[in-house]
C-alpha positions in Angstrom: -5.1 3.2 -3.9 -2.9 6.3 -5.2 0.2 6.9 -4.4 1.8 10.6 -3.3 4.6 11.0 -1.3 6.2 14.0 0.6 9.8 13.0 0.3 12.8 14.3 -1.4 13.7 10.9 -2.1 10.8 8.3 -2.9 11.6 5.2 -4.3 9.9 6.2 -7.5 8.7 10.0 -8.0 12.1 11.3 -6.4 11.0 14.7 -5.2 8.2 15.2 -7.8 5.8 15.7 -5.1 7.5 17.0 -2.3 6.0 20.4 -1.9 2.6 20.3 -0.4 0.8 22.3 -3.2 2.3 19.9 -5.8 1.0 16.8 -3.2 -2.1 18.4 -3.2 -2.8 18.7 -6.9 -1.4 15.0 -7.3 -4.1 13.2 -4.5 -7.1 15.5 -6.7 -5.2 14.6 -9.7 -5.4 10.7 -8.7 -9.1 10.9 -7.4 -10.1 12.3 -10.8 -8.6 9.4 -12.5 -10.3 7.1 -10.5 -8.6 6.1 -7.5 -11.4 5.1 -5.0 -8.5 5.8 -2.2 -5.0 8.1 -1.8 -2.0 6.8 0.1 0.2 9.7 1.5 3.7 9.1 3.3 6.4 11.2 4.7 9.1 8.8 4.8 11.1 7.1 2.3 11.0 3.5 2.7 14.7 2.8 1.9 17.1 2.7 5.1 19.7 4.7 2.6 17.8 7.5 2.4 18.0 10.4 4.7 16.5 10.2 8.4 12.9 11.7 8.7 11.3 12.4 12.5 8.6 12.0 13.9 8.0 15.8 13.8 9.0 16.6 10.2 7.2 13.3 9.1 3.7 14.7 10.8 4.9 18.2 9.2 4.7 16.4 6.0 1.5 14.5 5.9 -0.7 16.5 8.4 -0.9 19.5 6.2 -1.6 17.2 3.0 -4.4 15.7 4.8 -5.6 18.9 5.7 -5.3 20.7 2.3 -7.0 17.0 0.4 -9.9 16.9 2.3 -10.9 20.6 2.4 -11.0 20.1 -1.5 -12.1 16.3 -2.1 -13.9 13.8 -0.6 -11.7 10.9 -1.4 -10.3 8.4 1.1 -7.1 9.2 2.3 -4.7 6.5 3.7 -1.7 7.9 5.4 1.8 5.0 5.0 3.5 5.5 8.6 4.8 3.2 11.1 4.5 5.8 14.1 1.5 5.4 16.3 1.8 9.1 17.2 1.6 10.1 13.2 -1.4 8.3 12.4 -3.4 9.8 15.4 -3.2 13.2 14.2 -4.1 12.0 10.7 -7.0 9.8 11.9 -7.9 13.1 13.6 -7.5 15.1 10.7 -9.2 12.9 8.7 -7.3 9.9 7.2 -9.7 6.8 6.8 -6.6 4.6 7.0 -2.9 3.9 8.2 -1.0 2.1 6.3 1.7 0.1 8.8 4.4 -1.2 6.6 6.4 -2.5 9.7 3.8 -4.9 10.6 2.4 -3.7 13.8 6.5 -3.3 15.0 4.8 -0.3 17.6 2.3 -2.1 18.8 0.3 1.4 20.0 -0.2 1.6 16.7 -3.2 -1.2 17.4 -4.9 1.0 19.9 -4.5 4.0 17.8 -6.9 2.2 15.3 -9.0 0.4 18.0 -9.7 4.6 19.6 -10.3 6.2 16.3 -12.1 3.4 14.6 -9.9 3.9 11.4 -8.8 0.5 8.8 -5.6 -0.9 10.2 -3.1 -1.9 6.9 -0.8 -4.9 8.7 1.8 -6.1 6.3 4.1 -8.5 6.6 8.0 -7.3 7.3 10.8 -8.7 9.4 12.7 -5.6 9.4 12.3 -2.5 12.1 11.0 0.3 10.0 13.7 2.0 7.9 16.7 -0.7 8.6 17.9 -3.4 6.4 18.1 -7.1 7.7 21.6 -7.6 9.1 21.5 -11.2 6.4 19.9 -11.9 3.3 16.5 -13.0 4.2 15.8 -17.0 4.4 12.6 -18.7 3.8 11.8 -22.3 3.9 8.2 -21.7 2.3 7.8 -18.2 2.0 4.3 -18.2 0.9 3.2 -20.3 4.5 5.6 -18.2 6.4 4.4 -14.8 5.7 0.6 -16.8 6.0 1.3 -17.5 9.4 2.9 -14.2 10.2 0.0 -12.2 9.3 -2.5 -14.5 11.2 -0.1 -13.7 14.3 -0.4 -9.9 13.0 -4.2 -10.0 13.0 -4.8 -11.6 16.2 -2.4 -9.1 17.8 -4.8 -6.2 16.5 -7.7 -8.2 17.3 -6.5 -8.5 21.2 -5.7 -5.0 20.9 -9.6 -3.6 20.4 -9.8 -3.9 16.7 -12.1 -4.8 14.5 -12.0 -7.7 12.0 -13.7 -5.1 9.4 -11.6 -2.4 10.1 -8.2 -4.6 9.2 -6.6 -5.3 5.6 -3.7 -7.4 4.9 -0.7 -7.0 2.9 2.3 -10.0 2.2 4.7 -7.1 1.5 6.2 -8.0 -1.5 10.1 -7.2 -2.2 9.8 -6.1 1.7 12.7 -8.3 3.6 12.1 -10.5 0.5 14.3 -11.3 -2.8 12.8 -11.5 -6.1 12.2 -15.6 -6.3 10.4 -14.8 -2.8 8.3 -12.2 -4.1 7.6 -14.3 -7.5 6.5 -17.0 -5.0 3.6 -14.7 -3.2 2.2 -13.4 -6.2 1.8 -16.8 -7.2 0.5 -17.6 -4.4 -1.4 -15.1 -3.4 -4.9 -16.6 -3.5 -3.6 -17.7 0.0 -3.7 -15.0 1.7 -7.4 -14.1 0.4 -8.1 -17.4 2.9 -7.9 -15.1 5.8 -10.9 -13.8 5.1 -9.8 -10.1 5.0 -9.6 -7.7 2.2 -6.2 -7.8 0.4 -3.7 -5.4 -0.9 -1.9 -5.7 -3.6 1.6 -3.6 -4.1 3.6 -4.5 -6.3 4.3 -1.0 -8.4 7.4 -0.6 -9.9 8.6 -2.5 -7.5 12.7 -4.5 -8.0 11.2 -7.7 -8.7 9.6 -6.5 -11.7 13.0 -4.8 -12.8 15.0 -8.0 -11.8 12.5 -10.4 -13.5 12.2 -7.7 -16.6 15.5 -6.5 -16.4 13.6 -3.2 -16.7 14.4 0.4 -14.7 11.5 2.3 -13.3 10.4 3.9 -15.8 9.9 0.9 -18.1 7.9 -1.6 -15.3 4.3 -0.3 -16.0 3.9 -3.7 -18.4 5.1 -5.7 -15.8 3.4 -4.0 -12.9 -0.1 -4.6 -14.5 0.8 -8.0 -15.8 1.5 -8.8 -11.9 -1.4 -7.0 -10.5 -3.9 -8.8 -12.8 -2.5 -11.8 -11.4 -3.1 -10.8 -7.9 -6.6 -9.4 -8.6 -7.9 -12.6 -10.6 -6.5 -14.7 -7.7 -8.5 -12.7 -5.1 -6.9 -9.5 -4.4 -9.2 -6.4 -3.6 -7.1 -3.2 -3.1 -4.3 -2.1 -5.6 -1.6 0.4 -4.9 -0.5 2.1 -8.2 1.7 5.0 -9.1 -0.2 5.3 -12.6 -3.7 5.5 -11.4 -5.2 5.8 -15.0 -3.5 2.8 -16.6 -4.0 0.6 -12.9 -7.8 1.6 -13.3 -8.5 0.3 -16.7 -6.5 -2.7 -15.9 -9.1 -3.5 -13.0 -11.9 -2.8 -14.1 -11.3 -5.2 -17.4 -11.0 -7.7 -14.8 -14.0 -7.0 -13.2 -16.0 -7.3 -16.2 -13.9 -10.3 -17.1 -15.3 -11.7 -13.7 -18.6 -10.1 -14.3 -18.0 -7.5 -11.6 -18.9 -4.7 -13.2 -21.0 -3.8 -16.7 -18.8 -2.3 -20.0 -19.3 1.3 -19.7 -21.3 0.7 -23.4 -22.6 -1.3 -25.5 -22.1 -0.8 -29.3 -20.4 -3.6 -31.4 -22.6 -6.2 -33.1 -25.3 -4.2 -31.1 
């Protein structure tokens, strides 16, 4: 799963992709390096960046889905906590919303239970775009946010949809600090036990610069180093900023776990 954003902003391409031709070219970009899927978002997740509407996010994203999928088949995933956003995308053609807040709109169940499309539900404590008013507190993080996406599921599964149309995120660094988010990944054969398919997103993201003491820029080492981890202990989707280097770290796995045949055979042949 690719990321492109429409923000001024973004935690990480700040701006890079903001206008919709440049978005555009970035989703076929990320298709031809492999990505199987391309997650698109309007907002900025950080509650210190500027407000966003409902209006000017759909302004954002409904265009970009429009303009990706009159050029490319790939899957598109739209990231938006606004029931209202994700049924024009579903319309448009998104295969999947991506809820960060964790079902916090709970239309946004019968959005995916009417249009059929795969439901993201990650775990947060937050309301979308708003800091906790106290540093979070876990007794056992990895059983806490365990339990809080069973409750997640079931509330989608009351709601009309399916168990295959669902995928589960922990949300790491979301209303977590770093030793919490350490804890998931090292945990995260865990949430595999739900029986779902599980993403992993970790990209770039402050753990990795806290436990590195790395900036952006320099957490692509520890970014594959922690999505291996996930992978190898069950993880089944991966949201990456660098597509090409994600890919090749996946797919080494998979033929590590006999997944997938090298793409030749030539030494000692």
């Amino acid at each position: 799963m690719a990321i492109v954003n429409r923000t001024r902003d973004s935690f990480f391409d700040r701006g890079r992709t903001f206008s919709l031709d440049a978005a555009t070219e970035a989703c076929l970009r990320a298709a031809e390096q492999g990505a199987d899927l391309v997650d698109i978002g309007g907002v900025p997740f950080s509650p210190d960046a500027e407000p966003v509407g409902p209006a000017e996010e759909l302004d954002r994203v409904l265009p970009l889905v429009e303009a990706v999928t009159a050029r490319s088949d790939v899957a598109l995933s739209v990231d938006t906590t606004r029931p209202e956003v994700a049924e024009a995308v579903v319309a448009a053609g998104a295969a999947v919303i991506n809820d960060t807040s964790g079902l916090h709109d709970p239309r946004m169940a019968e959005v995916a239970a009417a249009s059929g499309a795969q439901l993201v539900l990650t775990h947060s404590l937050a309301e979308p775009g708003r800091h906790l008013p106290r540093p979070p507190h876990y007794d056992d993080v990895v059983a806490e946010v365990l339990a809080a996406l069973e409750q997640r599921v079931a509330t989608a599964v009351a709601a009309g949809v399916g168990l295959d149309q669902l995928v589960v995120d922990p949300g790491p660094d979301l209303n977590k600090n770093t030793r919490h988010t350490l804890a998931l990944v090292a945990g995260f054969a865990r949430f595999t036990t739900l029986g779902l398919p599980t993403l992993v997103a970790v990209s770039n993201k402050d753990f990795i610069g806290e436990t590195l003491d790395r900036e952006k820029p320099g957490r692509l080492p520890g970014t594959l180093a922690a999505t291996v981890a996930c992978v190898l202990a069950g993880g089944r989707i991966v949201r990456a900023h660098d597509v090409v280097a994600t890919v090749d770290a996946v797919r080494m796995v998979e033929a590590v776990l006999g997944l997938r045949e090298p793409a030749f055979l030539r030494h000692n042949v």
